[in-house]
C-alpha positions, 0 to 999 in steps of 0.5 A: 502485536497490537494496534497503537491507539488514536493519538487524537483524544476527540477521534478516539473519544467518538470511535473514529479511527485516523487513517494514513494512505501512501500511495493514495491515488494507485490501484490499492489506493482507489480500493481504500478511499472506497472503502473510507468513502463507504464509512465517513462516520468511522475514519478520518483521513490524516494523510495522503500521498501520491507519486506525481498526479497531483490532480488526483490528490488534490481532489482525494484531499478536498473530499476527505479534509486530509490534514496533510499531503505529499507528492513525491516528486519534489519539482510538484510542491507548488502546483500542489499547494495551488491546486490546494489554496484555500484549504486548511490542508498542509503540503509537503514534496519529496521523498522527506514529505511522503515520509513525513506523512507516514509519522502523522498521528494515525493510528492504521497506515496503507502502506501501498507505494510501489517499489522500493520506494515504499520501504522507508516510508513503511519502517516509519509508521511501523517504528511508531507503532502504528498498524500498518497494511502492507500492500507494498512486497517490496518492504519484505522482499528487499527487507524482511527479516530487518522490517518485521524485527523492527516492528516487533521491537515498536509493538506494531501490526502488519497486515497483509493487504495483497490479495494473495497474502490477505487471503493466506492471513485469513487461511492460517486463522480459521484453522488448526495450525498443526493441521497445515500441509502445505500453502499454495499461491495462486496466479491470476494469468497472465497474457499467456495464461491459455498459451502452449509452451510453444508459442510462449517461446515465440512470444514478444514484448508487445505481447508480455505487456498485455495483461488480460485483467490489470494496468499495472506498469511495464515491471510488474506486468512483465513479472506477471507474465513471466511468474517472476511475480510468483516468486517475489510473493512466495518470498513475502508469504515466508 
């Protein structure tokens, strides 16, 4: 599968890249608006969009020109469009705007929204082709087999974001595939990473949420802690 090419004939002309990011103000987002941020000769941002920090979207939208922005929570629109007067930026609210955002005219699309959230907005890049980082496992947990044919079907690119699959994806690459044995997914640790048997038996909520590296939200700590996440990712890797 290939990358779709630039639908903007002065950015493909001068090798510019249009870009999407979903979920642009999360902990994957940070990573890629500083990687966009790094090589402002090399991308243009078409669209961005954020769950409720307004704040913070406005400001990504003001440093990098974005043609459009959607927050998704639809009772935000007019404090976005406030906090964006001035600017040539359009604004969208809801789960239709976040959608919206992820059929603009770029050609590589972030896929990084948490949750099953992500999946509609992700089958709508993919439907048109576009090339899309997939940092959301939720997108192939709840909907693998369906999510991947259609993007065969639309000719697009996924890409493993995630850590874990990002560096399985350059494993399966540098090698002979005959000579696979077997794939191993690594764990970061979680709070109970040095704990005995026994005093995770013992162990408590409070404690379950603290996560020694990351501020990732109640669900995903807790599967982290419990390797429930382990699984979710040996379902993605497959």
């Amino acid at each position: 599968m290939s990358a779709v090419p630039l639908r903007n004939n002065k950015a493909a002309a001068s090798g510019v890249r249009a870009v999407t990011v979903l979920g642009a103000t999360g902990s994957i987002g940070d990573s890629t608006m500083d990687l966009l941020r790094a090589s402002p000769e090399r991308y243009q941002v078409e669209a961005l969009t954020a769950n409720t920090n307004v704040p913070a979207l406005a400001k990504l939208a003001k440093e990098f020109g974005a043609r459009f922005v959607a927050i998704a929570d639809p009772d935000r629109l007019q404090e976005l469009k406030d906090a964006l007067a001035g600017t040539r930026t359009e604004c969208g609210a809801g789960d239709s705007a976040v959608i919206e955002a992820a059929t603009r005219p770029a050609d590589w699309v972030m896929a990084a929204v948490s949750g099953a959230a992500g999946l509609k907005p992700a089958l709508a890049a993919v439907d048109r082709g576009a090339t899309v980082a997939l940092a959301n496992k939720e997108c192939l947990v709840c909907a693998g087999d369906f999510f991947m044919q259609r993007a065969a079907k639309a000719g697009a690119c996924i890409l493993p974001a995630d850590s874990e699959h990002n560096a399985l994806f350059q494993a399966l690459g540098s090698g002979n595939r005959e000579e696979l044995v077997r794939v191993i997914i690594t764990a970061s640790g979680g709070p109970f990473r040095t704990w005995t048997v026994a005093d995770i038996e013992q162990a408590t909520l409070a404690q379950a949420l603290k996560h020694p590296n990351w501020s990732m939200g109640q669900k995903i700590t807790i599967d982290s802690a419990s390797m429930m996440n382990k699984g979710l990712e040996v379902i993605e890797a497959s």
